[in-house]
C-alpha positions, 0 to 999 in steps of 0.5 A: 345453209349449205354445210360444206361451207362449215368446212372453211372455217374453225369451229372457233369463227363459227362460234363467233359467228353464232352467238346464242345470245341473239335469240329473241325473248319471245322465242325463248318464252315459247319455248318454255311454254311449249316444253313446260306444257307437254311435261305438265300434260303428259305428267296429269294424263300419265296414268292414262297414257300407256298401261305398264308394260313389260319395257317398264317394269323390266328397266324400272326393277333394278332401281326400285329394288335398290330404292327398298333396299334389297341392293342392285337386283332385279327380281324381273329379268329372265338371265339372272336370279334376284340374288345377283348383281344387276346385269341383265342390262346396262346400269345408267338409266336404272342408277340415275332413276333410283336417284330420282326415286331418292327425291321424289319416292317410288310410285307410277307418276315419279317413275314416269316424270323421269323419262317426261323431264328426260325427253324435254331436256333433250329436246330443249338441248336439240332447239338450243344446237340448232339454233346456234347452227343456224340449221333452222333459220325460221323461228316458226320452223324451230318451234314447229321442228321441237313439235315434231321431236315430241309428237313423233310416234319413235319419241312418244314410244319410248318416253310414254311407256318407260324405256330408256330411249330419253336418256340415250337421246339426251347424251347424243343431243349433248354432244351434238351441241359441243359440236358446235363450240371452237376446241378446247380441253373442256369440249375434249373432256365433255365428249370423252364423259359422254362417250363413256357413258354411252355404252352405259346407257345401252348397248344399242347406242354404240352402232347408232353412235358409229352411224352419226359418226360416220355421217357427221364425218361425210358432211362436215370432213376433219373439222370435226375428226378430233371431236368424234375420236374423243367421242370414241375414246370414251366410248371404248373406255366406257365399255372396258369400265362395264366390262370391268365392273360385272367382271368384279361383281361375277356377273360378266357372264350374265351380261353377256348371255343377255347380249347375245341372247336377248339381242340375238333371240330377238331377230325375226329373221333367226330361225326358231331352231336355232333361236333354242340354242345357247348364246355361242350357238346364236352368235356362231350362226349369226356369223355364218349366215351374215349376208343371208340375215341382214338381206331378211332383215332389211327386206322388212324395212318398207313396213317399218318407215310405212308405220309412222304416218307423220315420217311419210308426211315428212319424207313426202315435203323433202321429196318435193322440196328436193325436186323443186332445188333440182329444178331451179338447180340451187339442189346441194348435197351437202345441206340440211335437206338431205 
């Protein structure tokens, strides 16, 4: 499927054209099969999949400690003490989880259902996009390519040892999927909500955002300019409620120490000098050394694509299936394959 050929039509003739209506009842059970089996493996082996770690306990704290009734603190975080409002990270994952323990009690296998039955949502979403795309074709390569989602070493990482990756996968898996529908003030109210929620779910989201944004914009053009502001949109007003609210709890500071310290201290490529300094401090040297940091930075990006061997398997087949087009020149740039 070439994706430029997006571009001559109105989302409302894509829509037309790609009924989910047509997908086959066998696909649907497989889906279901596959997606019910991971989530009742992973929650019977939970326990002996990943041991708690710091990730874990540091993004469940919050949330457990609302669930016992000590208020929305942390007594786990190393920016702030237990009497202060939780600020150390953003709130969404923490909320929506102390909900969860509302309903099914505080314990190492309810927490970690959470991120089991977030992740397959996401990829149930993924299937569901992909198919009303038509992006893959083969009912086999779908099944296949929600295998891959589940089995990658970045996915089972993230839902395995108690992150908050699920939930962030999940948003932009949702508004990937109102990308396919034609425009219409719901679609325009659904992607303001979920870019409001994304600098909610982590900060991290909002450059991640930008790049599909921009790569989404190069593929498929104004098509889909509109959708993307309305992302943005939110996104900005999210990020001033945020603000807002650690503002009227006296906690802004907070934040914003754990912004620029546990983000900035975190680079291996910031000198352990300077890694001592105060907030200010780090920025103030990020800002100067900007070339020189993100050529360190990207010179270790070799080592990280090296270390998922199921991503070098992947890169490997498009190689050759690349070649193989630019042979027989039927290669497109705008397509899937790249």
């Amino acid at each position: 499927m070439n994706i430029r050929s997006l571009n001559r039509h109105t989302r409302s003739a894509l829509a037309e054209s790609i009924q989910p209506t047509g997908i086959e009842g066998s696909e649907i059970r497989m889906i279901l099969v596959l997606l019910l089996g991971f989530f009742g493996i992973t929650l019977l082996a939970s326990a002996r999949l990943w041991p708690v770690w710091l990730d874990e306990v540091l993004l469940t704290d919050p949330a457990a400690n609302l669930w016992l009734g000590h208020g929305f603190t942390t007594s786990a975080w190393y920016y702030q003490t237990r009497d202060r409002f939780f600020a150390s990270n953003t709130p969404l994952h923490a909320v929506l989880l102390f909900g969860w323990m509302k309903m099914f009690g505080f314990n190492l296998l309810a927490v970690r259902a959470f991120n089991y039955l977030t992740m397959v949502g996401a990829t149930l979403v993924l299937w569901f996009t992909v198919y009303r795309l038509n992006l893959v074709a083969n009912i086999g390569n779908r099944l296949l390519m929600v295998a891959l989602i589940l089995l990658g070493e970045g996915a089972t990482l993230s839902y395995l040892s108690g992150r908050y990756d699920p939930l962030a996968i999940l948003l932009l898996s949702l508004a990937f999927l109102l990308f396919s529908f034609p425009d219409g003030w719901r679609i325009t109210a659904s992607l303001i909500g979920i870019g409001l929620l994304i600098p909610m779910a982590g900060f991290h989201l909002l450059p991640y955002a930008v790049v599909l944004s921009g790569l989404t914009f190069l593929f498929l053009g104004r098509s889909v300019l509109r959708n993307l502001l309305c992302l943005a949109a939110g996104a900005l007003v999210g990020m001033l409620a945020l603000f807002g609210l650690y503002y009227s709890q006296g906690v802004l500071d907070v934040f914003l120490t754990t912004l620029g310290g546990h983000s900035l201290s975190g680079l291996d490529v910031m000198p352990d000098s300077v890694k001592a300094l105060g907030t200010s401090e780090k920025i103030a040297y990020a800002l100067r050394n900007v070339p020189n940091l993100l050529l360190q930075r990207l010179s270790g990006m070799p080592q990280w694509f090296l270390q998922e061997a199921s991503f070098i398997c992947a890169v490997v087949a498009l190689v050759v299936v690349a070649v193989h087009r630019l042979r027989s020149e039927t290669f497109r740039f705008h397509s899937p394959l790249v």
